[in-house]
C-alpha positions in Angstrom: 197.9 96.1 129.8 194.3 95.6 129.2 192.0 93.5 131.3 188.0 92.6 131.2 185.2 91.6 133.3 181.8 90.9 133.4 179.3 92.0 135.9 175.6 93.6 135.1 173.5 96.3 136.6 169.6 96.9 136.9 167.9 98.0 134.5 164.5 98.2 135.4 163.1 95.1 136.8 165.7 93.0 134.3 169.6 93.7 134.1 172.3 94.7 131.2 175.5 92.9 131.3 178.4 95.4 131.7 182.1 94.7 130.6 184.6 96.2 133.4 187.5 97.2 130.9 190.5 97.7 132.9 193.7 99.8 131.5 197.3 100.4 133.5 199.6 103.3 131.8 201.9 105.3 132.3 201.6 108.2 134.0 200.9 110.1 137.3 199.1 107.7 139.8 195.6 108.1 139.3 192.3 105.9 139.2 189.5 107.0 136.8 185.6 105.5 136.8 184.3 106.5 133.9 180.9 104.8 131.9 177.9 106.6 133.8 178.2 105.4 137.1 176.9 107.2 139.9 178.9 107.9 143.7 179.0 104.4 144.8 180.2 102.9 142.3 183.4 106.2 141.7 183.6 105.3 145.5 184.6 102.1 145.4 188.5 102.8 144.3 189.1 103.8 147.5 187.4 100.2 148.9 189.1 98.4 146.4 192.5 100.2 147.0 192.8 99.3 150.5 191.3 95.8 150.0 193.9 95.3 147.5 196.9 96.2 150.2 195.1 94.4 152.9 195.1 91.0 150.6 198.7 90.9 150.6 198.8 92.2 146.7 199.8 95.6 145.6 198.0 98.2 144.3 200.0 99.7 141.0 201.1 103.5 141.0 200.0 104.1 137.5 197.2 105.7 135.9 194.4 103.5 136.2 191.5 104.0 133.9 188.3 101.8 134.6 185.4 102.2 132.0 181.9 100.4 132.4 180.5 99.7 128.8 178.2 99.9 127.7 178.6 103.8 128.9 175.2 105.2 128.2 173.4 103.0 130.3 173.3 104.4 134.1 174.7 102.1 136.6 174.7 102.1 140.3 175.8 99.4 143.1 178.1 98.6 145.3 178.4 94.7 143.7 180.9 96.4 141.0 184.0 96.4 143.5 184.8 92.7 143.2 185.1 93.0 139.2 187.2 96.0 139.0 189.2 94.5 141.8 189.6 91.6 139.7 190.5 93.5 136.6 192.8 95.6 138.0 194.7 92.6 139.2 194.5 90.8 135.8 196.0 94.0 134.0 199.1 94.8 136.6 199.7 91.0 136.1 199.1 90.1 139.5 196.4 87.5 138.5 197.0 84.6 135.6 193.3 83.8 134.7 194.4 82.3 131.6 191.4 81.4 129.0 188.2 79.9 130.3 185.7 78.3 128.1 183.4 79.7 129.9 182.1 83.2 130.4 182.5 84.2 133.9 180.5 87.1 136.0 181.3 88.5 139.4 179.2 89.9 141.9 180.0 91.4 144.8 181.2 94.4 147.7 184.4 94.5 149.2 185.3 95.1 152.5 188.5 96.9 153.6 189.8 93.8 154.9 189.1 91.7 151.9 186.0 90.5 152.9 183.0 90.1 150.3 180.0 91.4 151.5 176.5 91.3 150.2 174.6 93.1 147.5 170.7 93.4 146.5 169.1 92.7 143.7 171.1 89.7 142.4 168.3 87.5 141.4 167.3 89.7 138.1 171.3 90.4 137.3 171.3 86.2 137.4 168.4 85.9 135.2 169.9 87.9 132.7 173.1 86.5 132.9 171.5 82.9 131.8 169.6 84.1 129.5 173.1 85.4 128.1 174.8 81.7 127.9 176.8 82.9 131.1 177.7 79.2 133.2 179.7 80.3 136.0 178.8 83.4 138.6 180.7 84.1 141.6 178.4 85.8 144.3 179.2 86.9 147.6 178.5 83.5 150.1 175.2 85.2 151.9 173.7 85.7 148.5 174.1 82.2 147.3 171.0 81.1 148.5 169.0 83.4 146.7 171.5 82.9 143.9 170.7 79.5 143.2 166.9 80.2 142.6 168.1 80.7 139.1 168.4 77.7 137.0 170.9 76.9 134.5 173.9 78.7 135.9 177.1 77.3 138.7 176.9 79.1 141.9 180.2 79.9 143.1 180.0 82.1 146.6 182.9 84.2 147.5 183.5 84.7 151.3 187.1 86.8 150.8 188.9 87.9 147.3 192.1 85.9 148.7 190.4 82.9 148.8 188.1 83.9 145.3 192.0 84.6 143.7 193.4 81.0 145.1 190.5 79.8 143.6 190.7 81.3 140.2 194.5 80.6 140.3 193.6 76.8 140.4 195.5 76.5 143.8 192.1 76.1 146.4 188.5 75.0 145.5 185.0 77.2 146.4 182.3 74.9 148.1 179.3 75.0 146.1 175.7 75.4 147.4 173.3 72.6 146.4 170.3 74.0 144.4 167.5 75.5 146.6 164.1 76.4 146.4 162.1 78.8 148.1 160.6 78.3 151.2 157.4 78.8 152.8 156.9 79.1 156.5 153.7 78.5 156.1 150.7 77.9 153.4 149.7 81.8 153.4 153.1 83.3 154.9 153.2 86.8 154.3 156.2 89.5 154.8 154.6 91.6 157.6 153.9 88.8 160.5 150.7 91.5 161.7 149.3 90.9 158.0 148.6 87.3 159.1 145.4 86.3 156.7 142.2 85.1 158.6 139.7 82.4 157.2 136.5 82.6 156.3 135.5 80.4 159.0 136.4 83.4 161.9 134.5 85.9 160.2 130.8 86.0 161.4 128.0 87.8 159.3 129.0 89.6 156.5 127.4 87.4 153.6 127.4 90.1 151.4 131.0 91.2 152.1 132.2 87.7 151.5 130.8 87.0 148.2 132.4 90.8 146.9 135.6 89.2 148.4 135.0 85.8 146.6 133.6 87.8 143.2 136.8 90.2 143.5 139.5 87.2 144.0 137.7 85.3 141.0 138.2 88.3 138.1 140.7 90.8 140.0 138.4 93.0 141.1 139.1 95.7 142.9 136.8 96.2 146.3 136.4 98.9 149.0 134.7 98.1 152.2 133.1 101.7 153.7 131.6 101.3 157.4 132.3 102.0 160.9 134.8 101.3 163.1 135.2 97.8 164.2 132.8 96.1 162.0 135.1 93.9 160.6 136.2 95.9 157.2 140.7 94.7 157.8 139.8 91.9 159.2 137.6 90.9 155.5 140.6 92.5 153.6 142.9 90.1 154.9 140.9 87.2 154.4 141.1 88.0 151.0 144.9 86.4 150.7 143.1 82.5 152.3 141.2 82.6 149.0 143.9 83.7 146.1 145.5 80.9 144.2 149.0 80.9 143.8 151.1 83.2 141.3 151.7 81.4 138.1 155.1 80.5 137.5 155.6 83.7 135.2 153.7 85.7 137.5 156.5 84.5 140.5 159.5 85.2 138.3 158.4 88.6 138.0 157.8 89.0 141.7 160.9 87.2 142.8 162.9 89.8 141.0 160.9 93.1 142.8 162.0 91.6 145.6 165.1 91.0 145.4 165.7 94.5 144.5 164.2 95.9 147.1 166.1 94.0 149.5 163.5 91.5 150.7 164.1 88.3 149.6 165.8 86.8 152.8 164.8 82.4 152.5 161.1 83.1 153.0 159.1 83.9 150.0 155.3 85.4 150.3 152.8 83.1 149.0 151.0 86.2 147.6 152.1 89.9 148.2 150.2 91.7 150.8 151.0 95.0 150.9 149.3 97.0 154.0 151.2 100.7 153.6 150.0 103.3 156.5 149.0 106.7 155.4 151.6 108.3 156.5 153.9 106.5 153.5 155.4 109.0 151.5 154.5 109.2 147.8 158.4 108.5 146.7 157.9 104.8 149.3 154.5 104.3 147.4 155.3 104.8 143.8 159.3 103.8 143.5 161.6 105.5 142.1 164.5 107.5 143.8 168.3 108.3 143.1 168.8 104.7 143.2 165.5 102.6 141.7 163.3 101.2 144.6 160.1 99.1 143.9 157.6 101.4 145.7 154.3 99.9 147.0 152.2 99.5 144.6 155.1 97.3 142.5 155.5 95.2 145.5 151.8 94.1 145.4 152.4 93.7 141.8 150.7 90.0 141.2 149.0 90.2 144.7 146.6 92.8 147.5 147.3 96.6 147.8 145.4 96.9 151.3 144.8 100.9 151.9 143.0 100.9 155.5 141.6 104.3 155.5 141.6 105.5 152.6 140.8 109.1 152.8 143.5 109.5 155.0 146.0 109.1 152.5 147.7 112.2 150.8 146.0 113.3 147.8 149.0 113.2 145.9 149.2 109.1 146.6 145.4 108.3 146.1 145.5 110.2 142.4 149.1 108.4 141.3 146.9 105.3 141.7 144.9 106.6 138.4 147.5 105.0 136.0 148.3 101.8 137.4 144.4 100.8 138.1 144.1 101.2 134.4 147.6 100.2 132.2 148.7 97.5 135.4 152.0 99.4 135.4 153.8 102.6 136.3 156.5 104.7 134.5 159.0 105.8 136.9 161.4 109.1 135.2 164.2 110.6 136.6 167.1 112.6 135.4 169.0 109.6 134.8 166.9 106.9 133.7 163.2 105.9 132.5 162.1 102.7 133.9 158.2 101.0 133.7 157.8 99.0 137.0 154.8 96.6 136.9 152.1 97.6 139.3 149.2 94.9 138.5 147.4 94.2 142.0 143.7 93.7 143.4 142.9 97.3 145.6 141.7 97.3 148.8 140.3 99.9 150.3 138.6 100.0 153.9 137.0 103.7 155.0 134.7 104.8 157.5 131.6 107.0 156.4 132.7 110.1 157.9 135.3 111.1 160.0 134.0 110.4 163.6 133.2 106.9 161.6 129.3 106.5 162.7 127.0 108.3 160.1 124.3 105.8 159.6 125.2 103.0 162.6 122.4 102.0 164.8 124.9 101.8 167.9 125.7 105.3 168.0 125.0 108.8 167.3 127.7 110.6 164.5 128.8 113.9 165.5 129.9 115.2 162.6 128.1 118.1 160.5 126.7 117.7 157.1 130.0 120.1 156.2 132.3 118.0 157.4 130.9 114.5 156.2 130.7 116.2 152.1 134.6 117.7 152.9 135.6 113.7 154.2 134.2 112.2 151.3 135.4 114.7 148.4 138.9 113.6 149.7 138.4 110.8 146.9 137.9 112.0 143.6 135.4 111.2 141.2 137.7 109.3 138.8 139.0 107.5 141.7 135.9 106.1 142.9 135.1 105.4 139.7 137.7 102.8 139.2 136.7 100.9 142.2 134.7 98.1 141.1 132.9 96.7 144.0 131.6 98.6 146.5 130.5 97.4 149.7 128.5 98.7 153.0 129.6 96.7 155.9 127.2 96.7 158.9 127.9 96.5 162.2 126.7 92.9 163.1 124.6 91.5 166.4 125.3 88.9 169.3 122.9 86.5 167.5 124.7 86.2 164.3 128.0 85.1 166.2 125.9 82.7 168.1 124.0 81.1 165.2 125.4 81.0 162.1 128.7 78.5 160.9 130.6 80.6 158.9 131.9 78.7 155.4 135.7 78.1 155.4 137.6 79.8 152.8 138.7 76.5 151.5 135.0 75.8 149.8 135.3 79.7 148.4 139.1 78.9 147.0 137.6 75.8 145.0 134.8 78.6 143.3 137.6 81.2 142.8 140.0 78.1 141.2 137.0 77.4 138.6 136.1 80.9 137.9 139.5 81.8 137.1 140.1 78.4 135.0 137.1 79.5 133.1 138.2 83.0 131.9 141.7 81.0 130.9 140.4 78.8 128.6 138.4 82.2 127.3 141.3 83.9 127.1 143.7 81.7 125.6 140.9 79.9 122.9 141.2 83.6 121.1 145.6 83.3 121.6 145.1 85.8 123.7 148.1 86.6 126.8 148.2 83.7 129.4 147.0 84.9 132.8 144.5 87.2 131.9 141.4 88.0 134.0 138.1 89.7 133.6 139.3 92.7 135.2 142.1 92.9 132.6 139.8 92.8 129.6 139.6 95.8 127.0 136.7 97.1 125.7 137.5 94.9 121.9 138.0 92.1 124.4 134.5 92.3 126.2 132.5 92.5 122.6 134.2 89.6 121.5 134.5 87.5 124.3 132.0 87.9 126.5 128.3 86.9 125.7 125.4 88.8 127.2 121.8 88.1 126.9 119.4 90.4 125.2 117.2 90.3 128.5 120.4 91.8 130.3 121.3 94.0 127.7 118.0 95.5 128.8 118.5 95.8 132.0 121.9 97.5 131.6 119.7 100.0 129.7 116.6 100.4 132.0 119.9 100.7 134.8 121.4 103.5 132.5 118.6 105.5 132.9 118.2 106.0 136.0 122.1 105.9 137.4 123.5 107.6 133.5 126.9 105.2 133.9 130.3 106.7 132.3 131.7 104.3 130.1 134.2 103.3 132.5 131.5 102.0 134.9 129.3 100.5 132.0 132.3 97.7 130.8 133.0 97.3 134.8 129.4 96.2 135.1 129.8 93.9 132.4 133.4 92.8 133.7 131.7 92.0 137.1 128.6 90.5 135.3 130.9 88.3 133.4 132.5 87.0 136.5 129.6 86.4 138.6 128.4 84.2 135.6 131.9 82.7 135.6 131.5 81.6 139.0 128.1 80.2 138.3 129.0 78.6 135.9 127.2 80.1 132.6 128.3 81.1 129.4 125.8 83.6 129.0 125.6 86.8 130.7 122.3 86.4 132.4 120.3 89.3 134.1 120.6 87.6 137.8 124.4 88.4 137.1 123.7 92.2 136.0 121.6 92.9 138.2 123.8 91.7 141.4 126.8 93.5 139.7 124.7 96.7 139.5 124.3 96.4 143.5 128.0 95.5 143.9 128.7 98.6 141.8 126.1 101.1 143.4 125.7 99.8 146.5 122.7 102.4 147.0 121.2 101.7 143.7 117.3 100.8 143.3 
């Protein structure tokens, strides 16, 4: 006899639905997993054998064959056991499902004992099953919270597959969760508790830092802060999260379902990502990938911060694989088995100290390092690298007086600039039908001629600038990009040369 069930499996950042076909014939006993799974799912035979037994059904000495179609799409997970359970029942006749007007997936892993445990990654395999017409979705209980984040669909959360079968069998009903939303534990919450952002108002000094902090958050910038230690450069890269406006709706779909790959959406949602790796993270943890997919860093900052406290430090191997996501906002992960394109579309951060004893040029204290070592620190970041940082600041070491006498703006009179600015470049955007969402940052070389409107006067001064400084063409449309959001946050619709000239400074900080 022939039985069928639907789960789905990751496919990238989205899922495919896959149809368990179960088969029972004659023949020596035998269970066969065939369809391109990998170990854990031609594991699970033996999980769902005994958890057959130990649910008071029996498992059938036949040959069993189990295929996963569509077969040439690679799956993996442990959430397969409940469907071939299910199917196996259905075929040996153990389980009268009868015809349901509705299509039906199942989720989940199976304990020895019957129980249903959890699985990752179910938010993306729910969006695609209601985007499919699926209604009902049976989900192991502890995932039903994170289950019912998707609209359109009935939640039904399985604690145990005897009470799942009672249920199917119309003998018992399944409590089903009320609708949920995500929370927030608090207006900035963030997943590492030590990443806790800091306000404006607790950061003394540092005008200049603060308005590249304000200019970054406004067009998507990316900023590096270079100065010695304990000047303040993690403590201004943190701040950066108290003036970000929320992800757009689009924007949070797309990190929900990172997350919930990875394994990290447990009730509390970030606000915005903020992702602080240490150098020490190894290149595999920072890019993604692996014999099962993994969002790596720079995919779980997508839409958010990529903080890198000292840089340099960093493997060269991680600091160049940062090339192609700077650029395309995305990076192609390729293995033997698949080829998947995670999105990887974040604001860099970057704090490094001058040289490696960290005090080259402060007033406080004598460096110690040779000129040899200081040109060796600093060719640890390539050319092309610095090249794609956009602002670039110096961040002195500040004096008693300046903590005693100034009153620091709050970030909440930054946030209302940063809200305008980036309402500004929407209406650009979208007037042309151009991608919702964009920013400055974002905008191609097309883009910037069409769009953006520069003054003759600063056309000038981006010439008398390329003359002295002979800019790449990468840094010449970053100028502009900066320019443009500078005058954004103005407000002008003209490129002016006040706005060139301050993103020439921004740019090459030791530019005259």
């Amino acid at each position: 006899m022939l039985a069928k069930i639907f789960s789905a499996t990751h496919w990238g950042l989205d899922a495919k639905i896959i149809e368990i076909e179960v088969d029972i014939s004659n023949g020596m006993p035998a269970t066969t997993i065939v369809g391109l799974a990998d170990a854990s799912i031609r594991e699970s035979k033996e999980r769902v054998r005994s958890c057959i037994k130990n649910s008071h059904f029996s498992y059938p000495r036949n040959r069993i064959s189990i295929n996963l179609a569509p077969a040439h799409i690679y799956k993996y997970g442990t959430h397969f056991d409940l469907g071939i359970a299910l199917g196996i029942l259905k075929a040996s006749g153990q389980l009268k499902l009868g015809e349901s007007r509705e299509k039906r997936l199942f989720f989940g892993e199976l304990a020895l004992d019957g129980r249903v445990r959890g699985c990752k990654g179910i938010f993306p395999m729910l969006v695609a099953a209601a985007s499919q017409g699926f209604k009902d979705v049976f989900v192991p209980a502890e995932n039903a919270a994170e289950a019912s984040l998707v609209p359109g669909i009935r939640i039904l959360p399985v604690e145990n597959i005897f009470k799942l079968i009672e249920f199917l069998c119309g003998r018992a009903p399944l409590r089903i969760p009320p609708p949920t939303t995500i929370k927030h534990a608090a207006a900035n919450v963030v997943l590492d508790p030590q990443n806790s952002p800091f306000d404006f108002s607790e950061i003394y000094g540092h005008a200049f830092a603060k308005r590249g902090l304000e200019i970054a958050a406004a067009g998507g910038h990316n900023i590096s802060f270079i100065g010695s230690p304990g000047v303040g450069k993690t403590m201004l890269a943190k701040a950066m999260l108290s003036i970000l406006p929320d992800p757009s709706p689009e924007e949070r779909l797309e990190i929900l379902k990172i997350y919930s790959i990875a394994g990290l959406l447990e009730g509390n949602f970030p606000r915005i990502p903020f992702r602080n790796p240490h150098h020490s993270v190894s290149p595999r943890a920072f890019t993604g990938g692996g014999a099962v997919l993994r969002p790596g860093e720079i995919s779980l900052a997508h839409n958010g911060v990529l903080f890198l406290d000292e840089f340099p430090e960093f493997p060269r191997e991680i600091i160049e694989s940062l090339r192609g996501p700077l650029e395309a906002g995305f990076i192609t992960v390729s293995r033997a088995n698949y080829n998947y394109i995670l999105p990887a579309r974040f604001i860099l951060v970057t704090a490094r100290n001058p040289c490696p004893c960290g005090y080259y040029g402060d007033f406080s204290k004598e460096c110690v390092c040779g000129a040899g070592k200081i040109n060796a620190y600093r060719r640890k970041l390539s050319g092309p690298i610095i090249d794609r940082l956009d602002i670039n600041i110096n961040v002195p070491r500040i004096n008693f007086l300046q903590f005693k006498n100034t009153t620091p703006e709050p970030s909440a009179e930054v946030f209302k600039g940063v809200i305008s600015a980036r309402a500004v470049q929407q209406e650009r955007f979208s007037a042309r039908g151009i991608t919702a969402g964009r920013m400055n940052s974002s905008a191609s070389p097309a883009e910037i001629k069409r769009l953006f409107r520069v003054s003759r006067q600063s056309e000038k001064l981006l010439l008398e600038a390329d003359a002295k400084a002979r800019f790449s063409p990468r840094s010449y449309f970053k100028i502009l990009k900066l320019a443009r959001t500078i005058a954004d946050l103005s407000p002008s619709e003209d490129v002016l040369p006040e706005h060139c000239a301050e993103a020439l400074q921004y740019r090459f900080p030791n530019f005259e």
